[in-house]
C-alpha positions in Angstrom: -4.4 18.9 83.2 -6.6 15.7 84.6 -9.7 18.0 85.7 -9.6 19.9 81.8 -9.0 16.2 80.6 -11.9 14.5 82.3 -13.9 17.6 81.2 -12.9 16.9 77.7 -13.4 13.4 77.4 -17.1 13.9 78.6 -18.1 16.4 76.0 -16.3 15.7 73.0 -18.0 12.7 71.9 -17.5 12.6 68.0 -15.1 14.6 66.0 -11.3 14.4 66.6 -10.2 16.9 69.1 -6.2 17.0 69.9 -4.7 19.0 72.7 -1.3 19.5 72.6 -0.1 20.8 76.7 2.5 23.2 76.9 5.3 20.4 77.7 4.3 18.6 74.3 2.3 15.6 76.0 -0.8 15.3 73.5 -4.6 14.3 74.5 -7.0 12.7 72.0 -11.0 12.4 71.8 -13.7 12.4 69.8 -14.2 9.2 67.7 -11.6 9.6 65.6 -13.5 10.8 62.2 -13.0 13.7 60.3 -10.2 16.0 60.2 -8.6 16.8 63.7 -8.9 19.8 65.7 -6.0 21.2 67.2 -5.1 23.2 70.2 -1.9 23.8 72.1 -1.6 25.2 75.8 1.3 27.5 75.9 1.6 27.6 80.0 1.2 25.1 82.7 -1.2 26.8 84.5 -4.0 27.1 81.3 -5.3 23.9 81.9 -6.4 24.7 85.3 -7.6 28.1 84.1 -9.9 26.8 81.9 -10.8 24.0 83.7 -12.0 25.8 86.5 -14.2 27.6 84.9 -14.6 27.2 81.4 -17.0 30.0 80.3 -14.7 32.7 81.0 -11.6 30.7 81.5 -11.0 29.3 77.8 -11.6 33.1 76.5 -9.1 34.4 78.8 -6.9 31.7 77.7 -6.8 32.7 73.9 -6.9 36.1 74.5 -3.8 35.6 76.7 -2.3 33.2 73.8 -2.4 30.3 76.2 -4.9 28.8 74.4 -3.9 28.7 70.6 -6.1 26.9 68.0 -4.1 25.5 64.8 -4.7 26.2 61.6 -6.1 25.7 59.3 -8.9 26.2 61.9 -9.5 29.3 64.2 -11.2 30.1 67.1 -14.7 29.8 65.6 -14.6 27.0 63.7 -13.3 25.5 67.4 -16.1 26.7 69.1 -18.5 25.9 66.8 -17.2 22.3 66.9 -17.1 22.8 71.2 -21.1 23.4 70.6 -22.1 20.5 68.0 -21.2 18.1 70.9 -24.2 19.1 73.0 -28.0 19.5 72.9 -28.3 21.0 76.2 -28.7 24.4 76.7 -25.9 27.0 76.3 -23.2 27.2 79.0 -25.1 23.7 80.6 -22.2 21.9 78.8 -19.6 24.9 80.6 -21.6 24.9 83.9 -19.7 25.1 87.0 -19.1 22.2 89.0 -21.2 22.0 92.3 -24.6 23.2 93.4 -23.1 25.8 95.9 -20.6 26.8 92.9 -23.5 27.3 90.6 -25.7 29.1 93.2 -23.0 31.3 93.8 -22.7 32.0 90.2 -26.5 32.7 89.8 -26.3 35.3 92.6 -23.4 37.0 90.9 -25.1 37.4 88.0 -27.8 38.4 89.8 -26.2 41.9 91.6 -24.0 42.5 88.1 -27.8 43.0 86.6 -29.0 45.1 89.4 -28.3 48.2 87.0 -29.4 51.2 88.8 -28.9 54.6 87.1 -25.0 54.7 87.8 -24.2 51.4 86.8 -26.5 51.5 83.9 -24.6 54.5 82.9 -21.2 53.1 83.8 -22.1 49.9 81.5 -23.3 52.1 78.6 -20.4 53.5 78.3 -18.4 50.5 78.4 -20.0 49.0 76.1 -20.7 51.4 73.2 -18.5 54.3 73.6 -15.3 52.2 72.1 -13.6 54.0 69.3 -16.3 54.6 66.3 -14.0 53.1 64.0 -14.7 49.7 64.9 -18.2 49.3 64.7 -17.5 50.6 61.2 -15.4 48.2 60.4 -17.4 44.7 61.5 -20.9 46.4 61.3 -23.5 47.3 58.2 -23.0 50.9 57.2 -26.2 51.8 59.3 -24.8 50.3 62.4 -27.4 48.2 63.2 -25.8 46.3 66.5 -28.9 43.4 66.7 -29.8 40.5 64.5 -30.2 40.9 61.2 -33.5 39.0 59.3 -32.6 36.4 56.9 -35.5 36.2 54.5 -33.7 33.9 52.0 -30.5 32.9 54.5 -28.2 33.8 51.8 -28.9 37.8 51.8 -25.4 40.4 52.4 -25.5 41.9 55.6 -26.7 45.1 54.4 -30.0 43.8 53.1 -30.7 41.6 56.2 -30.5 44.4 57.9 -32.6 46.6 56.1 -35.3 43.2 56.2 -35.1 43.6 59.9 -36.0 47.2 60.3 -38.6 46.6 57.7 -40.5 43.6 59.4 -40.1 45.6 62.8 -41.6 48.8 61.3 -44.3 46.3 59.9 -45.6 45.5 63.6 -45.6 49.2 64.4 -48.7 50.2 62.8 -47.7 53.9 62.4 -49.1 56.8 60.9 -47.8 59.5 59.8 -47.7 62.1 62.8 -47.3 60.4 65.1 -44.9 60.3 67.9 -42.6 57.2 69.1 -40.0 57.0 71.8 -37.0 55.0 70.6 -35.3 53.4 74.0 -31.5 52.4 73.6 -31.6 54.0 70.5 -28.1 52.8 69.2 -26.4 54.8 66.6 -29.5 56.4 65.5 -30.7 54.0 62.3 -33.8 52.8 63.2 -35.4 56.3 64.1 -34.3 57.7 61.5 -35.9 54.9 58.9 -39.0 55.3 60.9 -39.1 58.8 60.1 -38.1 58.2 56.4 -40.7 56.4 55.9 -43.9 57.1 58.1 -43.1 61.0 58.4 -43.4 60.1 62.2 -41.6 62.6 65.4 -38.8 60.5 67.2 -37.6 60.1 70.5 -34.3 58.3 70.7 -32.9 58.1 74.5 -29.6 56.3 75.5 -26.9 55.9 78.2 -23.4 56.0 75.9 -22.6 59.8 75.0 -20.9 59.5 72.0 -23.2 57.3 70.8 -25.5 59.9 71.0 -23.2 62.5 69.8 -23.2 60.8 66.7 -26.6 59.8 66.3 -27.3 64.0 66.5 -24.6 64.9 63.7 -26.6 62.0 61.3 -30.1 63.5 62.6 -28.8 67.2 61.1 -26.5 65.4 58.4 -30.4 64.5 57.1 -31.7 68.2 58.0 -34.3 66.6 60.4 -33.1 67.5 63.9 -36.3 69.2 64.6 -38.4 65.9 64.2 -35.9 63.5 65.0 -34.2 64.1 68.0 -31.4 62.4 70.6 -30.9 62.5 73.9 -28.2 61.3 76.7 -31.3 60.2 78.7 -32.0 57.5 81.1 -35.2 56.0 79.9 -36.4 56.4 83.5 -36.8 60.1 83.0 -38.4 60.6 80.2 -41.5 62.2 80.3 -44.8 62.7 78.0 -47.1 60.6 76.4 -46.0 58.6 73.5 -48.0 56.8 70.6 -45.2 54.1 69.7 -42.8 52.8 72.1 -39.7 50.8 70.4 -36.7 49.3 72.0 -34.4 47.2 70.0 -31.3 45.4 72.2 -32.5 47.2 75.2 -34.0 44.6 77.3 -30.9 42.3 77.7 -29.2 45.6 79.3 -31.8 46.8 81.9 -31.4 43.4 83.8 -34.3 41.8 85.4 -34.5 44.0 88.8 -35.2 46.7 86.5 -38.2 45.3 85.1 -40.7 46.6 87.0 -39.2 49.8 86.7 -39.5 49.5 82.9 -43.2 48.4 82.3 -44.2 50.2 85.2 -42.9 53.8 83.5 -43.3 52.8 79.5 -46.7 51.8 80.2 -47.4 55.5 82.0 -45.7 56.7 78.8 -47.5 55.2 76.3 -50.8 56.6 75.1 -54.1 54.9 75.7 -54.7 53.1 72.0 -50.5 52.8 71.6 -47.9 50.0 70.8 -45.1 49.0 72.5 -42.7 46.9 70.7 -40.0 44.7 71.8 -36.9 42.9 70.5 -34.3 41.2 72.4 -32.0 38.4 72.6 -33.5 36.0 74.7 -33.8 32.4 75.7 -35.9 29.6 74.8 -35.7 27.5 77.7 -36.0 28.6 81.7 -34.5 31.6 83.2 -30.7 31.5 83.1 -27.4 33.2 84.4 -24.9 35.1 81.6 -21.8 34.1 81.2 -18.9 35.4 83.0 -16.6 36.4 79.9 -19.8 38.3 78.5 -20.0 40.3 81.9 -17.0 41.1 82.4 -15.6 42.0 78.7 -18.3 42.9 76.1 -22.0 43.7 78.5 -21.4 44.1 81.9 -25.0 44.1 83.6 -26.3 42.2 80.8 -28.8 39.0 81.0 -30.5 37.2 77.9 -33.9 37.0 79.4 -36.4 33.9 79.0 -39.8 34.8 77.5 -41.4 33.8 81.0 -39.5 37.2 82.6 -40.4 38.8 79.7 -44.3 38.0 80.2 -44.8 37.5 84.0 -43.2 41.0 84.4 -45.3 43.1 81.5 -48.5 41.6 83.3 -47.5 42.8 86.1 -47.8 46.2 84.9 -51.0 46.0 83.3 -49.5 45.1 79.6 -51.3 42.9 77.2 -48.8 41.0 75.4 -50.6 40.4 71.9 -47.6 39.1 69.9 -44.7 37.0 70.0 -42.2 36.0 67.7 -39.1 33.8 68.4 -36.5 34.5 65.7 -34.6 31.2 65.9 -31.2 31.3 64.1 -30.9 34.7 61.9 -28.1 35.8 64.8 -26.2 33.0 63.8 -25.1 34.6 60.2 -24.8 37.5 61.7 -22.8 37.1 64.2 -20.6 35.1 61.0 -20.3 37.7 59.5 -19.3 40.4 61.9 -16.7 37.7 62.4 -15.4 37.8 59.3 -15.5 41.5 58.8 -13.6 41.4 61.9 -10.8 39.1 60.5 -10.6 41.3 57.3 -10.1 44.6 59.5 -7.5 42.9 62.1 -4.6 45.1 61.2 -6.7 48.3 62.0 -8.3 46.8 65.1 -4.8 46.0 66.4 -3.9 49.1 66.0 -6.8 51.1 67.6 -6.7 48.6 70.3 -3.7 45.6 70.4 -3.6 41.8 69.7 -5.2 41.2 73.3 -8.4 43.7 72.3 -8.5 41.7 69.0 -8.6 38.4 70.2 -11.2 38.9 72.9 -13.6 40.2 70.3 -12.9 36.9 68.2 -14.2 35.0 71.2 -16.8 37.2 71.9 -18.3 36.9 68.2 -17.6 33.2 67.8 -19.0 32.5 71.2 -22.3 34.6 70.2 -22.8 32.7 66.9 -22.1 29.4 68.7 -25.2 29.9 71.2 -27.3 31.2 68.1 -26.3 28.6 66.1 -25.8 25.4 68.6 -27.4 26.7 71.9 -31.3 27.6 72.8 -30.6 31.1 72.2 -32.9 33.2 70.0 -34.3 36.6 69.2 -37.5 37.3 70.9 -40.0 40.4 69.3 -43.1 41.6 71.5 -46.0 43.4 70.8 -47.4 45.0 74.1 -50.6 47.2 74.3 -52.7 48.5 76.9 -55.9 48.2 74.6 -56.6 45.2 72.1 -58.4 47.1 69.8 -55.5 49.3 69.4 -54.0 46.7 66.5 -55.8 45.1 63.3 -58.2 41.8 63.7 -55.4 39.8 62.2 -51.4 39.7 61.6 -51.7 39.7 57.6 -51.3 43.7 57.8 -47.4 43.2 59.4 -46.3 40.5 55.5 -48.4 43.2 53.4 -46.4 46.1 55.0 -42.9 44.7 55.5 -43.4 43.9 51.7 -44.3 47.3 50.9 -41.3 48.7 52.7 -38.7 46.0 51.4 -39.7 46.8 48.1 -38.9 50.6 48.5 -35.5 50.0 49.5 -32.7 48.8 47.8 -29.2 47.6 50.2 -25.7 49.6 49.9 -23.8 47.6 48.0 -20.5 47.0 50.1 -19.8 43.4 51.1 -17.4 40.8 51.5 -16.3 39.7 47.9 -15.7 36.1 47.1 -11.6 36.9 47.6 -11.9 38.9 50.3 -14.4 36.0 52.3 -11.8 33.3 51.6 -9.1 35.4 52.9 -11.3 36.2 56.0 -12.1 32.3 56.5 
């Protein structure tokens, strides 16, 4: 307990923190205002665990129950707290002790990322072939798995997503005819908006096959199979000549070893007077390493990129980066309220899954919303092109057309009502 309790009383600097250990003996810090958080350790040995390496160690810990956080707090509104004590970076406050320790870590996290066309597969398939029930049950009904844009900050999830697609579609410059290749295509919502509105032939390629599977019965669902299409496809062998390029939550799972490989092959792909467009997580600091819990449980392979890999590497291929937005804190809500969507489905998760399953996506979604929210992470959207011409003299085109679009759609209705939030919280 003395290594977790020097940890501790280094971080947690205001607030009240209490740890209970599992033979009753209580620790205290913070400066004593506000109401107290609460935790209990339920085994000797979790204090070590988590100590030792807290990134991946406190999330085992609660998924394990060895970490339990009291009510009328949960594990979000602890983590949350864990981030208000720090300005540094996210996982700075977490790091590893020791320079060899956090050498070793980068280098880990460096061959996890490697993601060659196996393990890329292998990954997918981890990551997005779970049961389909549960992204219906903490998603929007379109299943849109990225950040969601809040215009206003107080929009339901439904319209911040529809927002997003709109002020992405706004940098795309389409016309109807045209043809765009869709990489990491998800479940299938973007492309087919794109093709709602702009009458435009789609491309979507991804690793997970049932992912796919299902992003082929909504193509004919819509009677536009022939124009939209799916495919179980490797991005790296796709072929043809494409006048839009999209990829939406693709870069964090190609890993930077791949890069080359991906501005080297989309740039061949793309034709001369296209637009490639990009939207990631990312960081806003320097180059980084993930998290161990998020490699091994949720993205294994993955890495939130800084915009300097992002840049250095498109030059490299001959890419002209022409625009750049950092999307600060929308992930933040989002991530909220997948959380509490979450909450409100916990009976049903449990029993597609079990109370381990459950609790690890807690963590994984409270974690998320705490390095949105606390940390330096952000959304990053690029605008590549091989040609400047190929885009309008200035960016007043991308608020007249995601106004056009916003105002042509109206959100499904479903959301969390005021009961059904206050039970959730």
């Amino acid at each position: 307990m003395w290594l977790l309790d020097k940890m501790l009383r280094k971080l947690v600097h205001s607030g009240q923190l209490i740890l209970t250990d599992y033979d009753g003996k209580t620790f205290t810090y913070g400066d004593g205002s506000g109401e107290p958080y609460r935790i209990r350790l339920t085994d000797k040995g979790a204090a070590f665990h988590i100590a030792r390496d807290p990134r991946i160690g406190a999330g085992e810990a609660f998924m394990d129950g060895r970490l339990v956080v009291e009510p009328p707090h949960d594990i979000r509104m602890f983590l949350l707290f864990m981030g208000s004590q720090t300005d540094q970076r996210p996982g700075d406050n977490f790091a590893p002790p020791g320079a060899l320790r956090r050498l070793a870590v980068a280098t880990i996290g460096k061959i996890d990322s490697f993601n060659g066309r196996r393990a890329a597969a292998k990954n997918a398939e981890h990551t997005y072939n779970l049961t389909r029930r549960l992204y219906e049950l903490f998603l929007d009904e379109d299943r849109q798995y990225t950040m969601a844009y809040y215009r206003n900050g107080d929009e339901i999830l439904e319209q911040a997503q529809l927002d997003k697609k709109a002020h992405i579609a706004a940098k795309l410059c389409l016309k109807p005819g045209m043809t765009l290749l869709d990489i990491g295509c998800g479940w299938g919502g973007f492309a087919l908006y794109l093709h709602k509105h702009y009458d435009v032939d789609v491309l979507g390629v991804a690793l997970a096959e049932d992912q796919i599977a299902f992003c082929q019965e909504r193509a004919a669902q819509a009677g536009v199979s022939d124009r939209v299409k799916f495919a179980l496809m490797d991005y790296r062998d796709v072929t043809g000549t494409f006048d839009r390029i999209t990829s939406v939550g693709l870069l964090e799972h190609v890993g930077t070893p791949q890069y080359p490989a991906f501005f080297n092959h989309t740039h061949r792909l793309l034709a001369p007077n296209g637009i490639m467009f990009s939207h990631c997580c990312g960081r806003s600091g320097v180059p980084g390493t993930t998290d161990a819990f998020t490699r091994k449980y949720i993205f294994p392979g993955g890495y939130i990129p800084a915009l300097s890999e992002l840049v250095s590497q498109a030059e490299m291929a001959r890419w002209q980066v022409m625009d750049v937005e950092g999307m600060r804190f929308h992930y933040a809500p989002t991530l909220a309220e997948w959380y509490a969507r979450t909450v409100l489905h916990k009976n049903e998760i449990v029993s597609l899954y079990d109370e381990r399953f459950y609790r690890m996506w807690l963590f994984y979604l409270a974690g998320a919303e705490q390095a949105f929210r606390h940390g330096s992470l952000v959304n990053w959207q690029v605008q590549y092109v091989k040609r400047r011409d190929a885009l309008p003299m200035t960016r007043d085109y991308m608020a007249e057309e995601s106004a056009r679009l916003r105002a042509s759609d109206i959100a499904p209705s479903w959301h969390l009502d005021a009961a059904q939030r206050e039970a959730a919280e």
